[in-house]
ZATINU-293564 format. One line per 4 residues: for each residue x, y, z of C-alpha. Coordinates in pm, 1 decimal. Layout:
<recs>
X Y Z | ... $
</recs>
This chain:
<recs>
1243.1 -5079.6 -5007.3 | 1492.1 -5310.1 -4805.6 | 1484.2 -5645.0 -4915.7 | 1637.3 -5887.3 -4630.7 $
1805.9 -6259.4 -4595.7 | 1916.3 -6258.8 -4282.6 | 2166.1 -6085.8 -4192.0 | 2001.3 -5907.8 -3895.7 $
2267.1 -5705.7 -3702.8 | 2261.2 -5480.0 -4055.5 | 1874.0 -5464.9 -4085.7 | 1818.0 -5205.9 -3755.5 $
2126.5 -4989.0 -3887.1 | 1980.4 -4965.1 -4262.1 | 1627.7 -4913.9 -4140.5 | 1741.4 -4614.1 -3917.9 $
1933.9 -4482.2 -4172.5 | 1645.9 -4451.6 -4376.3 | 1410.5 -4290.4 -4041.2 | 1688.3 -4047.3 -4053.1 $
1609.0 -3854.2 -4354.8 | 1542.2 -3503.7 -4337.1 | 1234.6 -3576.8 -4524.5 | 1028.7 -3729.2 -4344.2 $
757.8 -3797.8 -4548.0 | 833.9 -4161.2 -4671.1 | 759.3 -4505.0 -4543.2 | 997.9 -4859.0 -4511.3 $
882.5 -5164.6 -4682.0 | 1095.1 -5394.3 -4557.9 | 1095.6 -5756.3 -4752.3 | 1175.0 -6077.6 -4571.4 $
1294.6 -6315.0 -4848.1 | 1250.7 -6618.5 -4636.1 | 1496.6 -6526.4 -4367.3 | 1604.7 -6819.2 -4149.5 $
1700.9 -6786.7 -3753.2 | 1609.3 -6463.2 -3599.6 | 1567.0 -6239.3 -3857.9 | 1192.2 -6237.4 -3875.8 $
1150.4 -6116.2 -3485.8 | 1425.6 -5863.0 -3595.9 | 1189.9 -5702.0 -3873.5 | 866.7 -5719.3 -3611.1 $
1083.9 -5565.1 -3355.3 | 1209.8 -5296.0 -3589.8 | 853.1 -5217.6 -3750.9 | 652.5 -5172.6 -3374.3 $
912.4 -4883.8 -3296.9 | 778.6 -4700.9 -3614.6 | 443.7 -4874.7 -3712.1 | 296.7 -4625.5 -3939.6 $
591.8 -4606.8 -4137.2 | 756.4 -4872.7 -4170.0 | 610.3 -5194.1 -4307.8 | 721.3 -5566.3 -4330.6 $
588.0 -5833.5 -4608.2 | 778.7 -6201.3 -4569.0 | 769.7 -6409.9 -4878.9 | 930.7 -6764.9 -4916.1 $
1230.9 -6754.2 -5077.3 | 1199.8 -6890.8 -5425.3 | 1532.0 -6930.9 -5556.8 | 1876.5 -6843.8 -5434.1 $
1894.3 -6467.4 -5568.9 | 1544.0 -6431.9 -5362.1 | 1464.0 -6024.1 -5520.7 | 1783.3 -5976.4 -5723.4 $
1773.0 -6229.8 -5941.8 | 1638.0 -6281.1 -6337.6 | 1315.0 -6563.8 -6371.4 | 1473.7 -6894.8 -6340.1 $
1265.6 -6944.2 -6629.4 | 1393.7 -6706.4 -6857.1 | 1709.5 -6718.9 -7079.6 | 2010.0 -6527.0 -6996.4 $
2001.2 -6170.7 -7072.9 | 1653.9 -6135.5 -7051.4 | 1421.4 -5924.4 -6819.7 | 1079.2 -5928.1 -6760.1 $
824.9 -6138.3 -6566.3 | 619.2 -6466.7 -6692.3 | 292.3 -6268.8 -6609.0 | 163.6 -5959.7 -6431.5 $
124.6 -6142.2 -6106.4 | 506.0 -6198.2 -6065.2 | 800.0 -6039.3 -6041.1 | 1165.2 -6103.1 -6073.7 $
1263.5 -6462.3 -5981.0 | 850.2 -6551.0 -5995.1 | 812.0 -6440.1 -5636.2 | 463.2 -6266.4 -5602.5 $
444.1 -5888.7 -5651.5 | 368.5 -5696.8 -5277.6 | -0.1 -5581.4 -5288.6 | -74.5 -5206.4 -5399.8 $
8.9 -4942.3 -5099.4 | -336.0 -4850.4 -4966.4 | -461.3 -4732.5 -4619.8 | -528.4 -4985.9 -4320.2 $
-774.8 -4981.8 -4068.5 | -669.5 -4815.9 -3740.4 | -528.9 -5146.1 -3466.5 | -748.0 -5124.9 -3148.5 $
-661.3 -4933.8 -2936.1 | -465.3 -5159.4 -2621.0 | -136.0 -5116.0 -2381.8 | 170.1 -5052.8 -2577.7 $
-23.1 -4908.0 -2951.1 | -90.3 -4627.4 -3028.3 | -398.2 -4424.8 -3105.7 | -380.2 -4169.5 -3368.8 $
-567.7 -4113.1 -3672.2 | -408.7 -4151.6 -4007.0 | -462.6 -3823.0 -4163.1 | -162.1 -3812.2 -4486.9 $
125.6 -3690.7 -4513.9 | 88.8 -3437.2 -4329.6 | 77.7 -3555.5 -4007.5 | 459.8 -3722.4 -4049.2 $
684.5 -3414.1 -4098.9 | 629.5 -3253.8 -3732.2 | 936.4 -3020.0 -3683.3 | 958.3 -3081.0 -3290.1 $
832.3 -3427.9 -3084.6 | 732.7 -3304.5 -2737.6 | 674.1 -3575.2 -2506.4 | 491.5 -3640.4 -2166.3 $
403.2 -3933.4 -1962.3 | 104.1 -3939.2 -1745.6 | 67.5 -4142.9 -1444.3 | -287.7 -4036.3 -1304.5 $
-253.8 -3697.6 -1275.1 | -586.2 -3640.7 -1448.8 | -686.9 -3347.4 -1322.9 | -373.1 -3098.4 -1429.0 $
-331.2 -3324.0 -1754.1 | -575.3 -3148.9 -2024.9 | -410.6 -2731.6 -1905.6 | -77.9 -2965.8 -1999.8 $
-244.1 -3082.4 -2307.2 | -357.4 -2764.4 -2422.6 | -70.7 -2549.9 -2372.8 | 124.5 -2802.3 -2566.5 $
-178.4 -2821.2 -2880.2 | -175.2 -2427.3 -2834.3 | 219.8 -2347.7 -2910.7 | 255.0 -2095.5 -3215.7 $
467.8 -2098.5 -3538.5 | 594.3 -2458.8 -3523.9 | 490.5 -2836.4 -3656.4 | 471.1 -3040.9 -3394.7 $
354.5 -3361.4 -3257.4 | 242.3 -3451.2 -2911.7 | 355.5 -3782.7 -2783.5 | 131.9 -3858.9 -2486.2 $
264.0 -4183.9 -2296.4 | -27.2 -4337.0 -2030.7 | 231.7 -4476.8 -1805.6 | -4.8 -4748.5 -1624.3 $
-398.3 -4745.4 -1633.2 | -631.0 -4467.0 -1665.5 | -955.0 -4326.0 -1562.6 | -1217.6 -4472.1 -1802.3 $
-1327.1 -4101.4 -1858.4 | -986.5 -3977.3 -1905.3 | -957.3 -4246.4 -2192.0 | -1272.1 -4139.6 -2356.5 $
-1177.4 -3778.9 -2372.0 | -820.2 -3846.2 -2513.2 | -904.1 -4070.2 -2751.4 | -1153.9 -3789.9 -2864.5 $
-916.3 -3506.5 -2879.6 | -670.3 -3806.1 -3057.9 | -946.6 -3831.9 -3360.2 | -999.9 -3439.3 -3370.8 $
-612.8 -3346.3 -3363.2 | -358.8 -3580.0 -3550.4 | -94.0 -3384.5 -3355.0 | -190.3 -3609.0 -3066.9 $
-59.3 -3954.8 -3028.5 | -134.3 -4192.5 -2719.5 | 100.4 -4436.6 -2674.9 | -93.0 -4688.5 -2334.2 $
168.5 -4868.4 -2161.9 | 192.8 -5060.9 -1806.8 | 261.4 -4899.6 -1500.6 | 667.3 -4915.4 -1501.2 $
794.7 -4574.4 -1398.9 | 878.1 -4206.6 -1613.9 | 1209.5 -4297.8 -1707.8 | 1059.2 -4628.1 -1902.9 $
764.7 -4397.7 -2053.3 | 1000.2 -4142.6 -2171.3 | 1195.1 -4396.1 -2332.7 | 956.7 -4528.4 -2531.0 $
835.3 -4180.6 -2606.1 | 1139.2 -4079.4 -2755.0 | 1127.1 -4398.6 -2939.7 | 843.9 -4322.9 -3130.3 $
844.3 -3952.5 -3148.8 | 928.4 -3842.1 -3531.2 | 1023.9 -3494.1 -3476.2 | 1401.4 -3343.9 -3547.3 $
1389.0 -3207.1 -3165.5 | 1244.1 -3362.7 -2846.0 | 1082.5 -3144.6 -2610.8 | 935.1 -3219.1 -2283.1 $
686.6 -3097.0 -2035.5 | 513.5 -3263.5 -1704.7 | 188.0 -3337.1 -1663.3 | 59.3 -3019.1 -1463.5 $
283.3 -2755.5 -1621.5 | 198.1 -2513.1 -1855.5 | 455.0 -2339.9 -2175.7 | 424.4 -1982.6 -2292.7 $
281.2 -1978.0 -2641.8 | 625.1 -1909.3 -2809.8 | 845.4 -2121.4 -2574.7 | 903.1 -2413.0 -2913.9 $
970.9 -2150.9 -3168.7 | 1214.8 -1950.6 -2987.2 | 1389.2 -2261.7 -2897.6 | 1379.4 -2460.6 -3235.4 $
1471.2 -2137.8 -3368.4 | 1817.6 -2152.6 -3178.6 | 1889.0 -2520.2 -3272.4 | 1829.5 -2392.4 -3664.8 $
2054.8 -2121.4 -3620.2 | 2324.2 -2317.4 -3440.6 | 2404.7 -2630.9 -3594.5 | 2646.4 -2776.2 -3260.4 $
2408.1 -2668.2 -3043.6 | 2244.4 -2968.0 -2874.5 | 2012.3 -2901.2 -2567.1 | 1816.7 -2560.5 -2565.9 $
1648.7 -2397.9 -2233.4 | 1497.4 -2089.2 -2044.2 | 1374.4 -1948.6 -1747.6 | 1150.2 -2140.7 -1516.2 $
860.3 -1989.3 -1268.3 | 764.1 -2173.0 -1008.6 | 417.5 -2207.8 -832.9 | 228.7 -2389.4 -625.1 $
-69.4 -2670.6 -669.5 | -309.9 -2314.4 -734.9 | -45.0 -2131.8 -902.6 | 49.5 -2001.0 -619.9 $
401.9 -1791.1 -758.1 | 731.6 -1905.4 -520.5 | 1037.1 -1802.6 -703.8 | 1196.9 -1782.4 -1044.4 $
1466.8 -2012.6 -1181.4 | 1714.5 -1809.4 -1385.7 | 2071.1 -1813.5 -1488.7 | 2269.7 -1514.7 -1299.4 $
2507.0 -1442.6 -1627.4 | 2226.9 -1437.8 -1966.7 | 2415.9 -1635.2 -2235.4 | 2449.0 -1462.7 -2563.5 $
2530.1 -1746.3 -2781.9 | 2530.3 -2146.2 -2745.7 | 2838.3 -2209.0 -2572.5 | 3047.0 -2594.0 -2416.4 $
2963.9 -2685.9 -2097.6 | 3235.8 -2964.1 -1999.6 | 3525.4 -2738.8 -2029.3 | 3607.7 -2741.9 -1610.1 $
3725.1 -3037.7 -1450.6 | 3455.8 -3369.0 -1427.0 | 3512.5 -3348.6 -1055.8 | 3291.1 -3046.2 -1094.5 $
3030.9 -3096.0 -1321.7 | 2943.7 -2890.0 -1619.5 | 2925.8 -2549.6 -1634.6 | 2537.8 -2524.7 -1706.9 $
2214.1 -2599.0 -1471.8 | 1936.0 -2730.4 -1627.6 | 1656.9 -2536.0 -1418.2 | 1382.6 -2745.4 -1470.9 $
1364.8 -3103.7 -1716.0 | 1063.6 -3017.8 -1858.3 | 1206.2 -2665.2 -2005.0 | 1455.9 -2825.1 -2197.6 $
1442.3 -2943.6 -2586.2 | 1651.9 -3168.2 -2753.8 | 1838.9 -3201.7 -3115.3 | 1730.9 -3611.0 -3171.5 $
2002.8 -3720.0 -3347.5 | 2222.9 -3547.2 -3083.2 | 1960.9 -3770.1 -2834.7 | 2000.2 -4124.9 -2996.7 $
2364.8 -4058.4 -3032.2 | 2375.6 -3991.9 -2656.3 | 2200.0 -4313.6 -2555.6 | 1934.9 -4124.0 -2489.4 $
1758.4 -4184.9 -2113.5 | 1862.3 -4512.8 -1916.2 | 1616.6 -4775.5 -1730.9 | 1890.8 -4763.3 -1444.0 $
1796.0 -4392.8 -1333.4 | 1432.7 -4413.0 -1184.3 | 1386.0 -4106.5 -991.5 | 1655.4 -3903.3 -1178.1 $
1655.8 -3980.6 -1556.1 | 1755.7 -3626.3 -1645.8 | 2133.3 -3514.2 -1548.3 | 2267.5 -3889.6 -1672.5 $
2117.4 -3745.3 -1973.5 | 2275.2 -3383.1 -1974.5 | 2637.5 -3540.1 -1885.6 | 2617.4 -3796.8 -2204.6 $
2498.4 -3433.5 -2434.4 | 2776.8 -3217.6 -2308.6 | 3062.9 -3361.3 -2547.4 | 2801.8 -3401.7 -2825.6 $
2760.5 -3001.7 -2875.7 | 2685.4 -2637.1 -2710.4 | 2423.3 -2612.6 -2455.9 | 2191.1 -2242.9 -2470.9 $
1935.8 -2075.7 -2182.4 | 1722.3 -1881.5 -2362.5 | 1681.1 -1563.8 -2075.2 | 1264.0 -1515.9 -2091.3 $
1021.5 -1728.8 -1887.0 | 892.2 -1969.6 -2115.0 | 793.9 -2289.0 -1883.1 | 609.5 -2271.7 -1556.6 $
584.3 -2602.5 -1335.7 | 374.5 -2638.7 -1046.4 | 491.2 -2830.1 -695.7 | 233.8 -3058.0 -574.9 $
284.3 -3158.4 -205.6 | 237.4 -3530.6 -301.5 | 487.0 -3526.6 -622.3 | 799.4 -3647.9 -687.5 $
1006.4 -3366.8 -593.3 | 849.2 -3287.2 -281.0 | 828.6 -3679.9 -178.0 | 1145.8 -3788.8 -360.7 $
1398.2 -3501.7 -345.6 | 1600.0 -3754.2 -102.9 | 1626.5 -4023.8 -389.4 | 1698.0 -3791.3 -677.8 $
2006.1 -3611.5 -453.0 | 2132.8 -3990.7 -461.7 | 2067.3 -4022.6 -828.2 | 2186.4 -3689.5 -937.5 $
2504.9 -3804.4 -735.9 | 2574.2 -4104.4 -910.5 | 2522.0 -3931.6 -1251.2 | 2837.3 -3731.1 -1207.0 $
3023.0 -4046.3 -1066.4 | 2925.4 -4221.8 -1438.5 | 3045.1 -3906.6 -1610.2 | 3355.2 -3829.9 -1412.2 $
3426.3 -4243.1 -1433.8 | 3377.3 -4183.3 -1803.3 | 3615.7 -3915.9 -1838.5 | 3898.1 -4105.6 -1666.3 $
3827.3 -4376.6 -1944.8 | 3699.9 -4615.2 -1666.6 | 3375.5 -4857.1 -1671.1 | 3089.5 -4670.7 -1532.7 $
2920.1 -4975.3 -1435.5 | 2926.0 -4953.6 -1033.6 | 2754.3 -4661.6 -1071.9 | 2498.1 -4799.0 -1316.7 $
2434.0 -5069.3 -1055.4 | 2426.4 -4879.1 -761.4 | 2141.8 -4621.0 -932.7 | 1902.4 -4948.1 -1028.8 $
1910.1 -5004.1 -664.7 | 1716.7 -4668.3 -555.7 | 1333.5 -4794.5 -655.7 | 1019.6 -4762.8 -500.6 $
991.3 -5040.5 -254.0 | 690.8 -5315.9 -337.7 | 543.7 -5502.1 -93.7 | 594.8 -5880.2 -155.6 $
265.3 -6087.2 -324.3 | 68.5 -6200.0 -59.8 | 225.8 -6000.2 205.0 | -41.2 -5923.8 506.7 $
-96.7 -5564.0 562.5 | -16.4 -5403.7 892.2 | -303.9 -5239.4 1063.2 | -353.4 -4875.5 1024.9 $
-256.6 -4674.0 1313.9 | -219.2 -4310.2 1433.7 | 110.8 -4303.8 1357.6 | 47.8 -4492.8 1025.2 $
-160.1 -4218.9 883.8 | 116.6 -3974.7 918.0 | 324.9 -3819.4 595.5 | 685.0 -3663.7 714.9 $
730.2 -3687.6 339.1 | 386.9 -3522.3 228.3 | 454.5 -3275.0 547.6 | 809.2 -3217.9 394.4 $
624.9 -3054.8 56.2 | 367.9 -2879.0 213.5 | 641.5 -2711.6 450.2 | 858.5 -2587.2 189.1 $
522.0 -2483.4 -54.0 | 403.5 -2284.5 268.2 | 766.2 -2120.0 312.4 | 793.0 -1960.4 12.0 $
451.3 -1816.4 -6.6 | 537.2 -1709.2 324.2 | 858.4 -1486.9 212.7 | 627.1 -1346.1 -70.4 $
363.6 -1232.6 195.9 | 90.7 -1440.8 47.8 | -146.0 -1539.7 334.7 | -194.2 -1874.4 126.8 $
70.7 -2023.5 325.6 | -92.6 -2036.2 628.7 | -319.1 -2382.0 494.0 | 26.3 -2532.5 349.0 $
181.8 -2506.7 705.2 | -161.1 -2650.4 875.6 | -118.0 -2939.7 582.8 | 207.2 -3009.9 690.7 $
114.7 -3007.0 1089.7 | -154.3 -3288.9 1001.8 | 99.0 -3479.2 839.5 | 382.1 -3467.6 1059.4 $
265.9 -3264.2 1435.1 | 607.9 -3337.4 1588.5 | 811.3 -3094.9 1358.4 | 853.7 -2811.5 1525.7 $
908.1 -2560.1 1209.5 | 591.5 -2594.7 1082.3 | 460.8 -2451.4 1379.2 | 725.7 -2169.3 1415.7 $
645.3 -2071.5 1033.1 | 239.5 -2096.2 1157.2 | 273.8 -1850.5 1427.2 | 498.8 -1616.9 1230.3 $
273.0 -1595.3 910.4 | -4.6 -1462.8 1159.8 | -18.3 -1134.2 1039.0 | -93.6 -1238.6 696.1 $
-402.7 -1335.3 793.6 | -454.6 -926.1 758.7 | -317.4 -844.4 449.9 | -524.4 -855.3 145.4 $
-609.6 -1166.9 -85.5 | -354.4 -1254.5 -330.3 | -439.3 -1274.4 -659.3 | -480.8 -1592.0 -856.1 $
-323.7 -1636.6 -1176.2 | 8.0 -1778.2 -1350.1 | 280.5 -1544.4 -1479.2 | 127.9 -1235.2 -1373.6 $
306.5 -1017.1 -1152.9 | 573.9 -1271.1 -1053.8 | 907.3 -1150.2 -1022.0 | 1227.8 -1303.3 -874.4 $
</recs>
């Protein structure tokens, strides 16, 4: 119990303090004693980032020691309270802890079922934002729901609206599995939904995964187990395979030198970087406190939330790669990194310029302002729409990612690269090497179907 008159820049530090605890089976009841100013929006503010554990009752303040202080009405020197009802000072006693009915369910609450205790102390928080990619989201969902030997908690953020079917089936799995938490928010972006994922996620690491990707079984246990066993290490990750929108396999992401322990990263000059690459975002899991410490990710960074991120870890503690495949992402020709990779060269860019800035003890803010700048662009209110065209319907960008897909089937002798080059023809004719790569994966059309199937038989 905090009991608070005013005094609100100490309110959020206390109330932290408390989340903090390694035990996190407890709950913040947070007493407004007739706070004047601000305070009030302070304690609402404070109790939506955590709403199922932390609570806030105001009260009118009845006399000038508010909760400390004896009944005006008794002598000094003696305790007690004029009648059941009452407690010290006559101010009303809180009513008896007891369960509440579940808010309905709207943008920016969440929906998960209440079930005890139980469903507070998850060892690991992995979070995931979904921006309707319906289709891939539930193999996400259940390779997260299906890790082994760990407690977890999945923090599912609905970054803008959602198929009316999609809703009814998460909200389903939400009542069956307390794991799951939905957290509905407006269309803004992944770097805002992981924000506000990490806000509310309860575990002692973060981990994340995409929407469309799929974890091996053990990939949380063998990495919480190296953030138990190393107490500086910060950021834990592995090997990454790679595949296409069918599973297609392209390539796997590996480190050339396996690590044996944890080891510092920003020991070579800032001009350079760190001496550690992050293969993939969603392989990685993170200590929290090490994450809140950090900053954790910034609104500025829209395409590219993730290497700001690794730059602000490095002089918090030791980075690790665990050497076994134990995430596999899929490229989609219309995603972010086959549309985008232009934008998040220019963010990943500026990261370094905030930590090398940093390092020389100067203000990172040009940088800060220069990476708000790279946004999708919006089309004015009101503004007329140009008629479609031939040249309209073309996609260099969509033609871009179904170009590289097709290439690296095409180096693996899988004939499946033959519809990614026609894909990218359709969406931009007047590049010449999709139709050099066409001709030249001819032959494939001979050799024998591939076979279908993640993990199996890939190999660097």
């Amino acid at each position: 119990m905090i009991p608070v008159y005013n005094r609100a820049e100490l309110v959020t530090a206390a109330g932290e303090s408390v989340l903090h605890q390694s035990h996190h089976n407890l709950e913040v009841l947070l007493v407004n004693d007739g706070s004047t100013g601000g305070t009030a929006a302070v304690l609402e503010s404070l109790r939506r980032q955590d709403p199922r554990r932390i609570r806030v009752i105001h009260q009118p303040q009845r006399h000038p020691l508010g909760l400390s202080g004896r009944n005006p009405e008794q002598g000094p020197g003696q305790r007690g309270c004029p009648d059941p009802g009452h407690g010290p000072g006559g101010l009303p006693l809180a009513a008896p802890l007891a369960p509440t009915a579940p808010e309905p369910w709207r943008p920016g609450a969440e929906r998960a079922p209440d079930r005890g205790a139980a469903a507070l102390i998850p060892q690991i928080s992995v979070v995931m934002a979904v921006y309707g990619e319906q289709e891939a989201l539930f193999d996400s969902l259940d390779s997260i729901l299906g890790q082994q030997g760990v407690e977890l908690e999945c923090v599912l953020v609905a970054d803008g609206p959602q198929a009316p079917a999609t809703l009814v089936d998460l909200r389903q799995r939400a009542e069956a599995d307390p794991r799951l938490r939905l957290i509905c928010l407006p269309h803004g972006g992944l770097t805002r939904a992981l924000i506000r994922g990490c806000q509310l996620a309860r575990g002692e690491a973060l981990a994340r995964i995409d929407v469309g990707d799929r974890m091996e079984p053990e990939r949380l246990s063998r990495q919480w187990r190296v953030l138990q066993d190393h107490g500086d290490c910060v950021l834990v990750t592995s090997d990454v395979a790679v595949y296409g929108p069918a599973w297609e396999p392209l390539m796997i992401k590996q480190r050339a030198q396996p690590m044996a322990t944890p080891a510092w990263v920003n020991g070579i000059a800032p001009e350079a970087g760190l001496e550690f690459d992050v293969p993939h975002h969603g392989s990685v899991m993170i200590r929290r406190s090490a994450y809140r410490l950090a900053g954790g990710y910034r609104s500025a960074f829209y395409y590219g939330q993730d290497w700001d991120l690794w730059y602000r870890l490095a002089p918090l503690g030791t980075f690790f790669h665990c050497p076994q495949i134990l995430y596999s992402t899929r490229l989609f020709v219309g995603g972010i990194s086959s549309r985008r990779w232009r934008e998040q060269q220019q963010i990943a860019r500026l990261s370094l310029a905030c930590y090398q800035a940093r390092s020389r003890g100067e203000s990172e803010a040009p940088g800060l302002r220069a990476a708000a700048l790279i946004r999708p662009v919006v089309a004015p209110a009101g503004a007329t729409r140009i008629r479609s065209t031939a040249r309209n319907r073309f996609d260099p960008r969509a033609s871009e990612g179904a170009y590289f897909i097709g290439e690296c089937c095409r180096r693996r002798g899988d004939r499946r690269c033959i519809g990614y080059f026609l894909e990218a023809i359709r969406a931009a004719p007047w590049l010449p090497k999709a139709w050099l790569r066409l001709v030249q994966a001819g032959p494939l059309l001979a050799a024998s179907p591939p076979q279908v199937g993640p993990i199996a038989g890939l190999q660097p």
